[in-house]
C-alpha positions, 0 to 999 in steps of 0.5 A: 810583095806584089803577086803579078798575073798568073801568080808569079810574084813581081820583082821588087823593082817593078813595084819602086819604079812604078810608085814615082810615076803614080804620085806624079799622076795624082798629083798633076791631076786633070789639065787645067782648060785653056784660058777664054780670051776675050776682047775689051774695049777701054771704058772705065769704070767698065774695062779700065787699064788691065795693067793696073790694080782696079781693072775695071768692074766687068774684069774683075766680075769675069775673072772672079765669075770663071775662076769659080769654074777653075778658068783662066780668063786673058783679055786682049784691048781691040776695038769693037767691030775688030773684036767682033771680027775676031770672035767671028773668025776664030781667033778670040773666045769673045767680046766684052760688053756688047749689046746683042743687036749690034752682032746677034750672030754672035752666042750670048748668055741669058744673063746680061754683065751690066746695065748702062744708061746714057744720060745727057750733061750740061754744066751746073748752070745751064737750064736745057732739058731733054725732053725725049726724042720726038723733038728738035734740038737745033742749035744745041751743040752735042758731044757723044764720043767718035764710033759708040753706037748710042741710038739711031734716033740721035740724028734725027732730034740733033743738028749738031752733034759733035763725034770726039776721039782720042784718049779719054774721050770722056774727059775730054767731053767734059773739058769741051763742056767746061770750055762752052764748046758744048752745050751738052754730051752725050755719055753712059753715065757710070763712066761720068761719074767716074771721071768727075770722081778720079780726076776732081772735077766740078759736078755736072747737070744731068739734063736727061737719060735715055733708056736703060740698056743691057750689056753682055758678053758675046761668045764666039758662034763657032768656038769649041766650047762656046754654049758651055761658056755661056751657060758657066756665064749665067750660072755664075752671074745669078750665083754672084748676084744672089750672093750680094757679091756683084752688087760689092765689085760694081760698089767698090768702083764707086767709093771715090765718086762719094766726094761730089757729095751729089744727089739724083736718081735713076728709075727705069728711062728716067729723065733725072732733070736738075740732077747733079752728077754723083755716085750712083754705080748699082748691079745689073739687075735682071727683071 
């Protein structure tokens, strides 16, 4: 029997009544953090439909990223500036892929989420080249999707560029291509392939890239706990990394992409010329 203090003994009931709570306790344990809400923007194989089984590479490294850490992760779909808009002001935890320059106020990792390289296509018989952007190509009808900011030096190197919209803006590009209502686009790379793959369409030519760049996700400056997310964030990208799993997500969007039975490669700012379209989806890789 229990003795309560100054020696008197407790009643029998107290000690009952006591037990239930105590187990409930233990077994609740610590509440569970809030989770991150972080806004996408539709790319795939990037951030692909978040109804859907494959969600996309950077999803599905984020949600596996923080679930390490015991943190939900909810991803809302907005526009770009709205997301950055909306991590401004308080309302989102942050913005998925996003290139530092575009909004360095916002808090970012050291670690980046992926790499991406914009690459110019023609179909299989064309015999344009890109050849850097000290030069002009007037004439050339160039497709790059409506609001993607790809390089400033664009508009100076090309008289005729083409802004596509909609859904599917990649696909659409290609159709454009196909139809000779383009003479090249524009488009990262991954994401080309990806939709050649997915929807069986013919190889393209890879008439030259631009330079490799990093993406990363972008923390809320104001947020509670942003310095902490981000310091979870670069722990868990060198731990995922390091441990071969990355390099299995961004693999795993690239399965269907081996049909085209394509060859090429990426080195650095390469200029892959004569290259056709294939499986080429890597890890970021962090010098």
């Amino acid at each position: 029997m229990s003795v309560a203090p100054g020696g008197v003994r407790a009643p029998p009931w107290r000690v009952c009544l006591g037990l239930p709570a105590l187990a409930l306790a233990l077994a609740s344990g610590p509440a569970r953090a809030a989770p991150i809400v972080l806004a996408v923007n539709q790319w795939c194989p990037y951030i692909c439909e978040l109804a859907s089984a494959r969600r996309g590479i950077l999803v599905d490294v984020i949600t596996e990223l923080f679930a390490a850490e015991g943190v939900a992760v909810s991803f809302v779909n907005m526009p770009l500036s709205r997301g950055v808009q909306s991590a401004r002001g308080g309302q989102i935890d942050g913005v998925v892929g996003i290139l530092p320059a575009l909004a360095p106020d916002l808090l970012f990792p050291d670690q980046p989420v992926i790499d991406t390289q914009f690459c110019f296509f023609t179909d299989a018989g064309s015999a344009w080249r890109f050849g850097g952007f000290g030069r002009k190509y007037g004439g050339v009808a160039l497709g790059v999707a409506h609001g993607k900011v790809v390089d400033a030096r664009l508009a100076r190197a090309f008289d005729k560029v083409a802004r596509v919209s909609g859904e599917g803006v990649t696909r659409r590009m290609v159709a454009m291509l196909q139809l000779q209502r383009l003479d090249a686009l524009l488009e990262e790379r991954r994401s080309v392939e990806y939709v050649l793959a997915t929807q069986h369409l013919a190889p393209l030519r890879v008439a030259g890239c631009i330079e490799r760049k990093y993406e990363y996700v972008g923390f809320a400056p104001g947020g509670a706990r942003a310095r902490d997310y981000a310091q979870m964030f670069s722990g868990g990208m060198v731990k995922l990394r390091d441990s071969g799993r990355l390099a299995q997500i961004v693999a795993s969007y690239g399965d269907a992409g081996k049909r085209q039975g394509v060859s090429g490669r990426h080195e650095g700012a390469a200029t892959v010329q004569g290259a056709v379209v294939g499986p080429s989806f890597r890890p970021v890789m962090v010098p």
